[in-house]
C-alpha positions in Angstrom: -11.2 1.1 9.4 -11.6 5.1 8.8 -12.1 7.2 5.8 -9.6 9.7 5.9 -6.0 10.5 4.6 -4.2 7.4 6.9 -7.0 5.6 4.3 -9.8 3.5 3.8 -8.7 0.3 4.7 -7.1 0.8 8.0 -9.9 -0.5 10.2 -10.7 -1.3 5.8 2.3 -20.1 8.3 5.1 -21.0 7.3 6.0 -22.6 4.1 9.5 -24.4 4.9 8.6 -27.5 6.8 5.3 -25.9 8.1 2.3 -28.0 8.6 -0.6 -28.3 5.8 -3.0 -25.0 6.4 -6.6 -26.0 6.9 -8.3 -25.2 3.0 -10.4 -22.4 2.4 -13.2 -21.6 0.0 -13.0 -20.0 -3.6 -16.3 -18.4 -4.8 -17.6 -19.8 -7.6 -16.9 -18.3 -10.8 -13.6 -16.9 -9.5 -14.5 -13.5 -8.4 -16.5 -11.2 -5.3 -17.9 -7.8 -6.1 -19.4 -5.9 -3.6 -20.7 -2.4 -4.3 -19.6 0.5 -1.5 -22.5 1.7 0.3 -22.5 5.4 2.2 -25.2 6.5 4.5 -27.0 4.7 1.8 -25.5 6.5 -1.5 -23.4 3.8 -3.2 -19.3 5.5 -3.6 -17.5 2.9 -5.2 -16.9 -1.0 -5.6 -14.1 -3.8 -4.3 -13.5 -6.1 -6.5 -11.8 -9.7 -6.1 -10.6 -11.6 -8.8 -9.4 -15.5 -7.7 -6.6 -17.1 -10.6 -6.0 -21.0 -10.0 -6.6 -23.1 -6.7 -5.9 -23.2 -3.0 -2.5 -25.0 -3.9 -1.5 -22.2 -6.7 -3.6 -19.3 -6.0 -3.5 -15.4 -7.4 -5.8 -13.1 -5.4 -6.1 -9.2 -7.5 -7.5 -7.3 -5.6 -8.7 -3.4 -6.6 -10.5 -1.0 -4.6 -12.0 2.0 -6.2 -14.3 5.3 -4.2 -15.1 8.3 -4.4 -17.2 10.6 -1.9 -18.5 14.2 -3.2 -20.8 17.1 -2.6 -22.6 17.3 -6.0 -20.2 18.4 -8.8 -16.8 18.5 -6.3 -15.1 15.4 -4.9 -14.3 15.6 -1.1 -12.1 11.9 -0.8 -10.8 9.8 -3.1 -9.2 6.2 -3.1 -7.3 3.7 -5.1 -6.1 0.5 -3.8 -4.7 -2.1 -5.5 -3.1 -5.7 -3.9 -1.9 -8.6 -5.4 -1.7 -12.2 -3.2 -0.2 -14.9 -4.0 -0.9 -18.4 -2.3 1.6 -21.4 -2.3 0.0 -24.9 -0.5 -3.0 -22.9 1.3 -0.6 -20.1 2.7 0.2 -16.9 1.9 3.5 -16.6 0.0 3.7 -13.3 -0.8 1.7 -9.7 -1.0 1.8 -6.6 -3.3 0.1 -3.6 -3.0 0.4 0.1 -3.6 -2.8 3.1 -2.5 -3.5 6.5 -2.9 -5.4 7.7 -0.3 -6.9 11.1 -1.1 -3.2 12.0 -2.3 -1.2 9.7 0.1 0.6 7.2 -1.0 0.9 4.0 0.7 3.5 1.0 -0.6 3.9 -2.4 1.5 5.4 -5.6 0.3 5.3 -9.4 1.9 7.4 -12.4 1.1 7.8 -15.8 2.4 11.7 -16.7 2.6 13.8 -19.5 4.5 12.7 -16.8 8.0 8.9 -16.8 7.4 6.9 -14.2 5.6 9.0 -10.9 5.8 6.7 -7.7 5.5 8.1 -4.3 4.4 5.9 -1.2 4.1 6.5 2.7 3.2 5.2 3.5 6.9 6.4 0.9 8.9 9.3 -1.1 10.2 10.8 -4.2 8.1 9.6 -7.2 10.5 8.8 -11.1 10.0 5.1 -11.6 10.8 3.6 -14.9 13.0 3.1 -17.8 11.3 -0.6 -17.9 11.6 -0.5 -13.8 10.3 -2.5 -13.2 7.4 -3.6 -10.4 5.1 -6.4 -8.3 6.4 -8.2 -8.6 2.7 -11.3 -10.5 4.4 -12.1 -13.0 1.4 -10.2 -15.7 3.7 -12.6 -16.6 6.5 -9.0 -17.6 8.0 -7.9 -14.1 8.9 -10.3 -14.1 11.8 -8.1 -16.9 13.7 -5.0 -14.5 14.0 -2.8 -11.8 13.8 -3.7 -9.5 10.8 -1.2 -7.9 8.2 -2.7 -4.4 6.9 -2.3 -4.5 3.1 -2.6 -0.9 3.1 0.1 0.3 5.6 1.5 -3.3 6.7 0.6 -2.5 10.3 0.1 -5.7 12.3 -3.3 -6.2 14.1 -4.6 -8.3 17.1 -8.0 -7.4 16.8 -10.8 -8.9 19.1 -13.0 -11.4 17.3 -16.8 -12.3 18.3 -18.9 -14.6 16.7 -22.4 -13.4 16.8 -24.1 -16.1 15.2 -25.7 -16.1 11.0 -28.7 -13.5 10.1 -30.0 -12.7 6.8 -27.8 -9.9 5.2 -28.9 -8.2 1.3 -27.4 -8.5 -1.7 -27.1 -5.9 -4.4 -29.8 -7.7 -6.2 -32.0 -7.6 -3.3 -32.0 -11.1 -2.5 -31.2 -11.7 1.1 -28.3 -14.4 2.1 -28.0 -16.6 5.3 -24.5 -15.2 6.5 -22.3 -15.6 10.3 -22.1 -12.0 11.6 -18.1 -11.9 13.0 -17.8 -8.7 15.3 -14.3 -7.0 15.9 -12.9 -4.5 18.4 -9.6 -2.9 19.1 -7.1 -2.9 16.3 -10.2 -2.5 13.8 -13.5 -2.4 14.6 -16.2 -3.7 12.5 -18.9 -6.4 11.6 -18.5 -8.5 8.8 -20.2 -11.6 7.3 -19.6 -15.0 5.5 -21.7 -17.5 4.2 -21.9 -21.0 4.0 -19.3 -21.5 2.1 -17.4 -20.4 3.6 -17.2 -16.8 1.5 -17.1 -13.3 2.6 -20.5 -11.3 2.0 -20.5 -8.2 3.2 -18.6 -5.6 5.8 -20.2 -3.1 7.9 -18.2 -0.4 10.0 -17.7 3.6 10.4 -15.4 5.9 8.5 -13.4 9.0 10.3 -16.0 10.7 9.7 -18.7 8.9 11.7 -20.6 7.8 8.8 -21.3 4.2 8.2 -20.0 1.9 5.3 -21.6 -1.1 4.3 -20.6 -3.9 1.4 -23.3 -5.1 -0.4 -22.4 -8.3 -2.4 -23.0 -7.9 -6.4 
């Protein structure tokens, strides 16, 4: 993942005939907010919103920052995705960015050839059947290949399970959470609890400063 102007969020199975996809968790009360930490100064929130259940399920996702020097504002960015979950797998995925002035545009949908992923910077292809979106509230991702809702880029990263440690909330509460460690395609930490939900993300931007998610 890098802050910079390829973007924030770089870093941040079939349905015809396929077999059933193991379930996942919903949070309860249908949403995950975490407020954006920088070198300790808070820049922005990510905010989930879950419509419906595993069988019928709307993920809105909408990603807001902002990074300045006093009165002037050095990077800004807007991300907003829309997923849409048929059966337990991904049917199809929406989303448009600006990053600080760059737009970004991709597209995913699952037809008769598997789930068919177009993006304003890169190549039309059909992704693996176990490929899902890089948008981290799906413990799932970390099991396979990884679709970039950003640029659409497909990424392999390297995943390590480190084992749970308590992580803080925004409240400052602490949470018992697995600590998942990748390397390659995107390199970061990030958490989920025992649900299993994502609660929290850890990694550093372009410009060497580290990012952190803290659960609202």
């Amino acid at each position: 993942m890098t802050i910079g102007r390829r973007g924030f969020l770089t870093g941040c199975g079939a349905w015809f005939a396929a077999p059933a996809a193991r379930a996942f968790s919903l949070p309860a009360g249908g949403a995950l907010e975490f407020a954006v930490i920088r070198e300790g100064s808070r820049i922005g929130t990510h905010r989930l919103v879950f419509g419906g259940d595993p069988d019928n399920l709307t993920v809105r996702i909408k990603v807001d920052l902002s990074v300045g020097l006093g009165p002037i504002t050095l990077f800004r960015y807007r991300h907003r995705a829309v997923e849409t979950w048929r059966g337990g797998q991904v049917f199809s995925i929406d989303s448009e960015t600006d990053a600080d002035g760059t737009p970004y545009k991709m597209s995913a949908l699952r037809g008769s050839d598997g789930l068919v992923v177009e993006a304003s910077k890169a190549a039309r292809y059909i992704a693996p059947d176990n490929a899902l979106p890089a948008t981290h509230w799906n413990r799932r991702m970390l099991d396979g290949p990884m679709i970039n809702t950003q640029d659409g880029r497909l990424m392999r990263p390297k995943v390590t399970e480190l084992g749970p440690e308590p992580i803080p909330t925004a409240a400052g509460a602490a949470i018992r959470a697995d600590r998942f460690s990748l390397s390659g395609d995107a390199t970061l930490d990030t958490w989920y609890d025992d649900g299993p939900n994502w609660a929290g993300i850890r990694f550093l931007a372009g410009d060497r400063s580290q990012i952190r998610y803290v659960r609202v």
